[in-house]
N, C-alpha and C positions, 0 to 999 in steps of 0.2 A: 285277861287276853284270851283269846282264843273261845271255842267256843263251849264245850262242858269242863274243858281242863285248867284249872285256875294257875295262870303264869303270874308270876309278878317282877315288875322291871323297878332297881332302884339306879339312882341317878346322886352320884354330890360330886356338884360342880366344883368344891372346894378342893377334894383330890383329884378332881381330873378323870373319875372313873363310874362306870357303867356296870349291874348287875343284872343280873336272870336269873329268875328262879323259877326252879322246873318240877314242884312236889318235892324234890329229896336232895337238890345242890342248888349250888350260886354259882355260876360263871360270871367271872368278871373281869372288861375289858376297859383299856384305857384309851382317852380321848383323843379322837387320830385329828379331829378339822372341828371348826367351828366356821358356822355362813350367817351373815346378816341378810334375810331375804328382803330382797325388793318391794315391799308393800305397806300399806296404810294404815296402822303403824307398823313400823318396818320390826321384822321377825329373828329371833335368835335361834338358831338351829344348831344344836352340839350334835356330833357324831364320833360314836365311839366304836371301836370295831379291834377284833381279836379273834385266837382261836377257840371254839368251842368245845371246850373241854368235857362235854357230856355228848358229845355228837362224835363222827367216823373221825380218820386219820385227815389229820391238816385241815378238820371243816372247819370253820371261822364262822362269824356271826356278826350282826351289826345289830347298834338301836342309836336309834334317833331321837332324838326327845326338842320338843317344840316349846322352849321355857316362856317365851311369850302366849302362845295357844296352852299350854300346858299338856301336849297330847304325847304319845309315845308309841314309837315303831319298832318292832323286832323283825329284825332281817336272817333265816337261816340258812344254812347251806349259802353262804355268800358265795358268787362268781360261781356256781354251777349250774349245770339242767334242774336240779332240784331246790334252788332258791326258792324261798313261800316269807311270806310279809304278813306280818300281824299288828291288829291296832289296839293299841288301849281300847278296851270297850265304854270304859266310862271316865278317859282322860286320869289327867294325873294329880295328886295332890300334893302339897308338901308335907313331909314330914322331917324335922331336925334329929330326929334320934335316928337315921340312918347311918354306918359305920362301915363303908367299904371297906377292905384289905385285899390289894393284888396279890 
C-alpha cells in the first residue's frame, strides 16, 4: 500500500477481525458492519474499524476489504481533517496461514 512504504493489511473473516501493519506493529480491529453491494455480481464488503493503536490519542482507523473484488482500503485518522485513504496497490490475496489476535 501506499506508495515507497510497504503496508500490509490482513483480514480473517473467520475471527471477525482486521490488521495493519505498519514496518514494526499490527493494529488490529474488529469487524463493525458487513454490506452486500448492489451490483452484477452483487459484492461483499466487510468493514472493520477501531482505534489506532500506532497513531495520536483516540485516532481510530478503518479497512475495508472487498472479498468479492479482493481489493482492500485503509482509512486513517477516521472522522478527522486528517483522514487519507489507501488502496491496496496490487489487491489482495488469500493466504490461510494468517492468525489474528485482538
Amino acid at each position: 500500500m501506499g506508495g515507497t512504504d510497504e503496508w500490509t493489511l490482513y483480514v480473517d473473516l473467520n475471527k471477525k477481525l482486521a490488521g495493519f501493519f505498519d514496518n514494526d506493529s499490527t493494529v488490529v480491529v474488529p469487524m463493525t458492519d458487513f454490506k452486500s453491494l448492489e451490483s452484477n455480481p452483487p459484492q461483499n464488503l466487510y468493514i472493520f474499524e477501531g482505534k489506532d493503536t500506532g497513531g495520536g490519542d483516540d485516532e481510530k482507523l478503518a479497512i475495508y476489504f472487498n472479498a468479492t473484488k479482493m481489493t482492500g482500503t485503509l482509512i486513517l485518522a477516521l472522522g478527522t481533517d486528517d483522514e487519507r485513504s489507501l488502496e491496496a496497490e496490487n489487491g489482495c490475496v488469500a493466504d490461510d496461514d494468517i492468525d489474528l489476535e485482538n
